[in-house]
N, C-alpha and C positions, 0 to 999 in steps of 0.2 A: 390299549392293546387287548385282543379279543379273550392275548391266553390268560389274562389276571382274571381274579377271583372278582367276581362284581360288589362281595360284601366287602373289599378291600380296595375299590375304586370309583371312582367319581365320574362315570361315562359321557358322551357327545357334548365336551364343555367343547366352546370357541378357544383357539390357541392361546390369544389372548388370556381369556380367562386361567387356562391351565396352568399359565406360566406365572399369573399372580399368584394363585394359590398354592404351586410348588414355592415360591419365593416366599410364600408364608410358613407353611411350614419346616421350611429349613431354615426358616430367621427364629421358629421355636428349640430347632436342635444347635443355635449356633454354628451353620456350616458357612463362612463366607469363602462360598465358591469359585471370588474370582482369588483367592489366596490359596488353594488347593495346589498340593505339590502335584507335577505329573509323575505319575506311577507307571505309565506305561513308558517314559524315558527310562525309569530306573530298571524295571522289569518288563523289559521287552518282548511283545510276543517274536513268534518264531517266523522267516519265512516261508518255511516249511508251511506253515497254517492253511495257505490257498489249495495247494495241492493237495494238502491231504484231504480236505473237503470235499474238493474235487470230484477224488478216488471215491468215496462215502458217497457222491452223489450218484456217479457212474454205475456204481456195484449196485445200486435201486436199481436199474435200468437193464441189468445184464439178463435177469431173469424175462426178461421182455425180447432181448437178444435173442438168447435161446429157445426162448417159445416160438420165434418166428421162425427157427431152423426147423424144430420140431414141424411146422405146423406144413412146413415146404415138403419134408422130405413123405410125412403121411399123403400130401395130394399127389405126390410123385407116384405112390405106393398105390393109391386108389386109380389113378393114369384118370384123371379129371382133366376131360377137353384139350382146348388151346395153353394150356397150364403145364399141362405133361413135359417133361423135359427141362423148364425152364422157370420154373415156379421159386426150385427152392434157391437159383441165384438170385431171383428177382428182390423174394422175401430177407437170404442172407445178407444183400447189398443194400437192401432197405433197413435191416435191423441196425447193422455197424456203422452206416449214413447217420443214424438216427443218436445212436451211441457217440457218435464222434461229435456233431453237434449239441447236444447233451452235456458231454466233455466240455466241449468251448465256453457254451453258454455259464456251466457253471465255475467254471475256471474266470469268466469275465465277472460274474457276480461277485465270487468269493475273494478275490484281490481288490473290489468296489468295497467290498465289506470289511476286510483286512483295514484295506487305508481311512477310513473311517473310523475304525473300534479307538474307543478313549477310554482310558480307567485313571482317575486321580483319587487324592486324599486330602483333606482339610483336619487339620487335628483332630475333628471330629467326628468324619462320615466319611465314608466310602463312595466315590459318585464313577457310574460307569454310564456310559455312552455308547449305542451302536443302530446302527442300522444302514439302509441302503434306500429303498423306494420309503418306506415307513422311518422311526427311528423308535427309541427306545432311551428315556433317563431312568437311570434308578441310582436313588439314596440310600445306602443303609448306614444307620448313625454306628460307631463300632458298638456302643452302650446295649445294644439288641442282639449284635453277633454272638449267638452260644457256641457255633462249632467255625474252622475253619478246616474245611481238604481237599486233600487233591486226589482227583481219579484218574484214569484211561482207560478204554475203550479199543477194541482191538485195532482202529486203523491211528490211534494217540501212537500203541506201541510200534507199529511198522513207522512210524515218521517220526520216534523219539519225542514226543508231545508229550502235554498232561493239562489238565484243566484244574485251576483253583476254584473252589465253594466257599462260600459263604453263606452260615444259616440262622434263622432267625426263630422266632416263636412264630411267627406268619406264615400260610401254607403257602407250599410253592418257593419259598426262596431261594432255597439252593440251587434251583432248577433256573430263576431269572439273573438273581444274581452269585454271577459268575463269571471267571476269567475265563478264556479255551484261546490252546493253541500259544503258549510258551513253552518253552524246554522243561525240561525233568530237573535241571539245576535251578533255572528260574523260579521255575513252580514253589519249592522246595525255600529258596530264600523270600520269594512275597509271601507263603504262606509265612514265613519267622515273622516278616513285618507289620503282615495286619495284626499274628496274634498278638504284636506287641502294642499296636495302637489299640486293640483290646482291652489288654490290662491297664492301658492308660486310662482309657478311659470307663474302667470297671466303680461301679459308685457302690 
């Protein structure tokens, strides 16, 4: 994954490879992962989660919208050629075309990526799962988790969301691993859970 830290990663191994030596080092933190409880049956994202992404990905896109209103109603304003009169339908009906597409496309991703997302627990470790074209494992042993919490984000709070963190002495982890996209109740009882696989396993 391009976004990890390269002094924290092992780059262009064969999958093969990769998957030996994840299995190595989680046969050193005792995670047997095929014994992992699911955590996302227990603490279920939301389905809310797609759409709200959705929305987040759309609102990039509006400002793009609006420039193209803008940029019609200036050529209108300047009476530029064959354009005059009918620029800034062409431009408005291309922007919203583009918008609404945009919409679809990411509403088809983000429900691909929804039904994918896994998060389980092995007495030991924390193993989260996700992706869609790429994928994404990550392990955190609880033994490393110093904090665990939950934020929002202003489109979390229009669709009653919140995302759990978990972090680590490692830069970057709160940022990869992490829940997104359970309720505000959920959030709130898997936060109680990991802290408590925490202190279980606090040495």
């Amino acid at each position: 994954n391009k976004n990890y830290n390269l002094a924290t990663a092992i780059p262009a191994l064969a999958l093969a490879d990769a998957q030996k030596i994840k299995d190595y080092f989680l046969g050193q933190v005792d995670a047997p992962i095929d014994k992992a409880v699911d955590l996302r049956g227990l603490f279920p994202l939301d389905d809310a989660k797609p759409a709200k992404k959705t929305v987040s990905w759309v609102w990039t896109f509006i400002g793009l919208f609006a420039a193209s209103i803008v940029i019609g109603l200036a050529l209108n304003a300047f009476q530029i050629g064959w354009l005059n009169g009918i620029n800034t339908a062409i431009l408005s009906f291309g922007g919203l075309g583009f918008l609404l597409a945009v919409a679809a496309a990411g509403f088809i991703y983000e429900k691909a990526y929804f039904d994918g997302y896994r998060y389980s627990g092995t007495p030991t470790t924390l193993c989260i799962q996700k992706g869609v074209f790429g994928f994404d494992s990550i392990y955190v042993p609880y033994s490393r988790i110093q904090n665990v919490f939950v934020d929002q984000d202003l489109f979390d709070r229009l669709f009653g969301l919140a995302d759990v963190h978990v972090s680590t002495v490692g830069s970057g982890s709160a940022v990869h691993a992490h829940i997104d996209g359970v309720s505000v109740q959920t959030a709130e009882k898997l936060k109680k859970e990991l802290l408590d696989r925490v202190k279980a396993n606090a040495t």
